[in-house]
N, C-alpha and C positions, 0 to 999 in steps of 0.2 A: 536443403542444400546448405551448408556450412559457410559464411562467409568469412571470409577472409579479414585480414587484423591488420592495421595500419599504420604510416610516418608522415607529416606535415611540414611545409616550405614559408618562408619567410612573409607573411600576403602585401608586403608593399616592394617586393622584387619581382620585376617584370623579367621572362627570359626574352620573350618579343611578343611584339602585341597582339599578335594571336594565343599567347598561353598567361596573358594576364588573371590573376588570382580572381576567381568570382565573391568571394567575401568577402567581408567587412573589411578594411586597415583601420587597424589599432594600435597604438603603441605603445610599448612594452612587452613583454615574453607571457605569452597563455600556454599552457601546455597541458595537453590533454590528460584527461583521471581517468585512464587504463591504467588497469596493475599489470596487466600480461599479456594485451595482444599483440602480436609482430608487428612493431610499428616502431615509426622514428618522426615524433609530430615539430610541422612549421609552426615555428614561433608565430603569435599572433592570427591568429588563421582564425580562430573560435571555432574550430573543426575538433571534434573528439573521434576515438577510434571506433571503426563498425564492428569490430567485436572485442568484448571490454572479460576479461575472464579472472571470476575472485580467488580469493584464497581455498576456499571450497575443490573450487574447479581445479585448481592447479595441484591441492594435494591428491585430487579422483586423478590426476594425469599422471601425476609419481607414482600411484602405486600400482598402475595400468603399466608403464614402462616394466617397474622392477616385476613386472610379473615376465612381461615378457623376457626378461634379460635374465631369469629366474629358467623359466621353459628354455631359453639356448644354453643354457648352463652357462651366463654370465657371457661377461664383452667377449666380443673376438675381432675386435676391430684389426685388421691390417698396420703395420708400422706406420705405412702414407697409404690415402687414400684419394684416389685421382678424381674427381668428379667430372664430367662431361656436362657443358652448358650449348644448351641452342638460345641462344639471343635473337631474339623476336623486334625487330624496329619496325614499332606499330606510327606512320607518319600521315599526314594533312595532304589532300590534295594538292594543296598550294607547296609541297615539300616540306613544310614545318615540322622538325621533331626528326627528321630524318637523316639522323646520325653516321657517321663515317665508320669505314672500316678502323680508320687511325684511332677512332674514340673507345670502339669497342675493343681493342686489341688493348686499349691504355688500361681498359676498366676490369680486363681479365689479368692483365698485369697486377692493379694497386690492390683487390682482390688475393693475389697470389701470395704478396707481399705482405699485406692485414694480418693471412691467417698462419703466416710461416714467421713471424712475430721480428720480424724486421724492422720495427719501426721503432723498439725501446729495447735494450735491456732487461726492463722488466718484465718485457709481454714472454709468450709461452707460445712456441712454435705447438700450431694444434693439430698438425700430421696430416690435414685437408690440404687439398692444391686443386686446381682448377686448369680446368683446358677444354677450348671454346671446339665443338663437334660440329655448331653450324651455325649462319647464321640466316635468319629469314628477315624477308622486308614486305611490309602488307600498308599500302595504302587503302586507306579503311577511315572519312572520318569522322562515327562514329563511334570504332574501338577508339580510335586516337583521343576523342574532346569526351568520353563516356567509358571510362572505365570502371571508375567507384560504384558505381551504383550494381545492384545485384544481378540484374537483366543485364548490363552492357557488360559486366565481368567475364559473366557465365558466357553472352557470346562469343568474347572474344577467344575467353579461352577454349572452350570446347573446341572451337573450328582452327587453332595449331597448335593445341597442349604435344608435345612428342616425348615419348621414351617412359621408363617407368618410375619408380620408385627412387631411383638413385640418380636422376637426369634432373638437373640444375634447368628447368625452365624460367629464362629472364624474359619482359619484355616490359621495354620504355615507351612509354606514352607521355600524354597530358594529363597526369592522374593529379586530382588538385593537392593531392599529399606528396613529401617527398618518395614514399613508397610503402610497399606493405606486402607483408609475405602470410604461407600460410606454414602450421607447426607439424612435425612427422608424423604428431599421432592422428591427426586432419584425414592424411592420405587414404586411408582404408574407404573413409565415407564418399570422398570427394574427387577422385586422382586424376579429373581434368580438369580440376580447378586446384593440382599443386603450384606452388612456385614462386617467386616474387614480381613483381610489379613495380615501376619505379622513374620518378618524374626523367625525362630527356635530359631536365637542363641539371641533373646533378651529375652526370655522368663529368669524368676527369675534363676540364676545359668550357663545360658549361656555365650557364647564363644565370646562376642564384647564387650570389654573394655568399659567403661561410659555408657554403654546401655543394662543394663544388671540384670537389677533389678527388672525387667516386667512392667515399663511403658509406653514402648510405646503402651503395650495395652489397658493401662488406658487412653493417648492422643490418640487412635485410636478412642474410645469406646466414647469418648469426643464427632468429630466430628459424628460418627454413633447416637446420639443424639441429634447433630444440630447444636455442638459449630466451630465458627472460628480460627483460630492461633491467637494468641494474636495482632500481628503482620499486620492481614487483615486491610488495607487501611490504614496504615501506618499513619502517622500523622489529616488524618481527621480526621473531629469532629466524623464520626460515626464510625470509624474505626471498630473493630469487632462487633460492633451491642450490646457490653456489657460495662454500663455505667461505671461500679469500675473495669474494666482492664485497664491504666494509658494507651494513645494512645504511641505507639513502632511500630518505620519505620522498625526499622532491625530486623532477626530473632539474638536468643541467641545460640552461642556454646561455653561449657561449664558452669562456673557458674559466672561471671563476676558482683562482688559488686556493686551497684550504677552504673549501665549502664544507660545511658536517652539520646535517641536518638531522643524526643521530645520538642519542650518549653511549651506544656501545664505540667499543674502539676501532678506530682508524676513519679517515675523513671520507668524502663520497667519494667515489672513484670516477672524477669525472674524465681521466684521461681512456676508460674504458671505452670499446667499441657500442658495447649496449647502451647506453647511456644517451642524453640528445643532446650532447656538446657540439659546439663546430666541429667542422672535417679534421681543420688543423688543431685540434683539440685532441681528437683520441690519437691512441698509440700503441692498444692495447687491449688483448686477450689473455684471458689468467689459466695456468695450470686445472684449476677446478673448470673453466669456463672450458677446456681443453676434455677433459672426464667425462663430462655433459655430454657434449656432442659426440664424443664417439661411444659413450653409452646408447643415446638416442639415436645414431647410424647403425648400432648393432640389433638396436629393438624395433625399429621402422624402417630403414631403407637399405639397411645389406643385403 
């Protein structure tokens, strides 16, 4: 079974004291050495991602794609392409984690907005939109406080994964990372363990400081379409596989002007959504990062 790729939460921000961080507090920004798993890691956690994919792996995934987008006779993506989300509020007996409809309706909005490039000038409307088909509520608390781990994953998901290929499966829990999704070409081995996964308290109005404005399900939702962290292979020339993301060895925490952790041109893009700057940090999806994904919807999920 394939596990799934990761994001981490701030570990001295408590959402309420039942979702208190179980490790260590440390200060200053740690940030996990994943080059390419789906993930968006909490500062200071000393958590790294449960699946960490090299440079190796990631050109075996390029040229798996281009075969398949070779066999359709190239993209045929849709002008817009609508995706359907069932939202999964996985909550605590005691109620904890159990999200409002106001919340979820916010976080398919900010969602909507990410990837329709409303947020900058610069960004690239990326022809994805989103529209919530259902939403489920499963007190459970062990999916809720047990989802990371391999066994509580697999349970939880197998027993309400819905829809196929092309079905946006969310579901918020207590997951000790901000969230973690899994990548298109995953699906064939695994497909009820597609989808993302993603702390309650980051959802629009939640309880974690700088992460809390519902991005990280828009950087979840990023990789559940194919994209890398900004960050993937660090200073190589191919680094994430997308030509106008300026190549960035380090990941970003918080929003740090003029960071360039490269000598090729242009500075790290830290207002990007791949990236793990704060919420109010990014603004931004690129033209290439736009290509990607509907490359990779054309070769895994249409």
């Amino acid at each position: 079974m394939t596990a799934s790729a990761f994001a981490v939460l701030p570990a001295a921000t408590v959402v309420s004291a039942a979702v208190a961080p179980t490790h260590s507090d440390v200060s200053g920004v740690e940030c996990a050495t994943d080059e390419g798993s789906a993930a968006r890691v909490r500062p200071g956690a000393h958590e790294h991602e449960r699946n960490e994919l090299s440079q190796k792996e990631v050109l075996a995934a390029e040229q798996e794609m281009n075969a398949r987008l070779a066999a359709r006779g190239g993209s045929s993506v849709r002008a817009v392409v609508t995706i359907p989300v069932v939202f999964h509020v996985v909550y605590a007996s005691d109620g904890t984690g159990n999200v409002s409809s106001t919340q979820i309706n916010q976080q398919i909005a900010e969602m909507n907005q990410n990837f329709a490039g409303g947020e900058s000038s610069q960004a690239a409307n990326t022809e994805f939109q989103f529209t919530l088909q259902a939403t489920r509520r499963w007190q459970n608390n062990s999916w809720f406080n047990d989802p990371d781990s391999a066994a509580g994953e697999a349970a939880m998901k197998t027993a309400t994964h819905e829809g196929d290929a092309g079905v946006l499966n969310i579901w918020s829990t207590n997951t000790s990372y901000l969230g973690y999704a899994t990548f298109p070409s995953w699906y064939a081995a695994d497909p009820e363990l597609d989808g993302v996964v993603m702390q309650y308290g980051s959802m629009p109005g939640g309880g974690i400081v700088n992460y809390n404005l519902g991005k990280t399900a828009s950087h979840e939702t990023g990789h559940w379409l194919g994209l890398y962290h900004t960050f993937q292979g660090a200073c190589s020339a191919a680094n994430d596989q997308v030509a106008d993301t300026p190549a960035q060895k380090t990941a970003t925490s918080g929003c740090p002007a003029g960071k360039n952790t490269c000598p090729a041109a242009g500075v790290d893009p830290i207002h990007n959504y791949m990236d793990y700057s704060y919420d109010s940090c990014y603004n931004q999806f690129t033209q290439g990062q736009k290509t990607r994904m509907q490359n990779q919807w054309a070769a895994y999920r249409a």
